[in-house]
Every structure is written in C-alpha cells, then in structure tokens.
N, C-alpha and C positions, 0 to 999 in steps of 0.2 A: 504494500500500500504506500509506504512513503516511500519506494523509490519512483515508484508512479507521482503520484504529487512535485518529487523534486525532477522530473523530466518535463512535466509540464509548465514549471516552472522555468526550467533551464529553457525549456523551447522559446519561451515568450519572452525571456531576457536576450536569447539570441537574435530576432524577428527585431526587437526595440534596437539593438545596437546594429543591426544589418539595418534598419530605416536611418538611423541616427548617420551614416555615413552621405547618402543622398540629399540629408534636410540642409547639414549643415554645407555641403554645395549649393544648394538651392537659395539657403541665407545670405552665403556671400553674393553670388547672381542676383539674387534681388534687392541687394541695396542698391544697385545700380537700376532698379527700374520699378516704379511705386506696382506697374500691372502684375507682374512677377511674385512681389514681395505679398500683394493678396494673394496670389495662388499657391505659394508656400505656406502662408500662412492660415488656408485650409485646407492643404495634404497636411499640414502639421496636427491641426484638431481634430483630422479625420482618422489619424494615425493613434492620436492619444486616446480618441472616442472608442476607438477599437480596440486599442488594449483596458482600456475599463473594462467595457463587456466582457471580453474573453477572461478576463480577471472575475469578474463575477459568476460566471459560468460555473468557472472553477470554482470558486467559493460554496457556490449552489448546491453541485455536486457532491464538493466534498460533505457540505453537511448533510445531504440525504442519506447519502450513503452510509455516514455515522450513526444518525438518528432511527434508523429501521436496527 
C-alpha cells in the first residue's frame, strides 16, 4: 500500500518538474510580449489546476480505501 501511495506521489512530483522546465521558458518569452505572458500565464493555472485535482483524487482514494 504505501509503496503504491509513494509512486503516485513520485509520478506527480515528476509531471510538476517535467512542466516546470517548459513554464519557466515560456516566463522568460513572455516578458518580452504582454500576449504571450497571458498565455503562460494560463498553461501555468491550468497546470496547477490539475495537479490539485489529481492530488485530491488521490486523497479521495486513499481514504476510501482506508475507511471500508
């Protein structure tokens, strides 16, 4: 059970630093151009949005599966 938990874990720290390499290209690119720096600036919250949910999933999960 908790090697499961910590793969799920490690998956989604991995996904955040595999994103994190693209934004912070996208940060510098877009200082240079106000249209750009909107568009990075919701793949960024779109990216963040998505790791909540999948973080709550997993939260979800884990406590059903506890609580039976």
């Amino acid at each position: 059970m908790k090697q499961q938990a910590n793969q799920g874990a490690s998956g989604m720290l991995l996904g955040m630093a595999a994103g994190a390499g693209p934004g912070g290209r996208g940060v510098m690119a877009a200082t240079q151009n106000q249209r750009q720096l909107r568009r990075t600036t919701r793949k960024v919250m779109k990216g963040a949005e998505n790791a909540v949910l999948q973080l709550d999933r997993m939260v979800g999960d884990f406590v059903e599966k506890h609580m039976e």
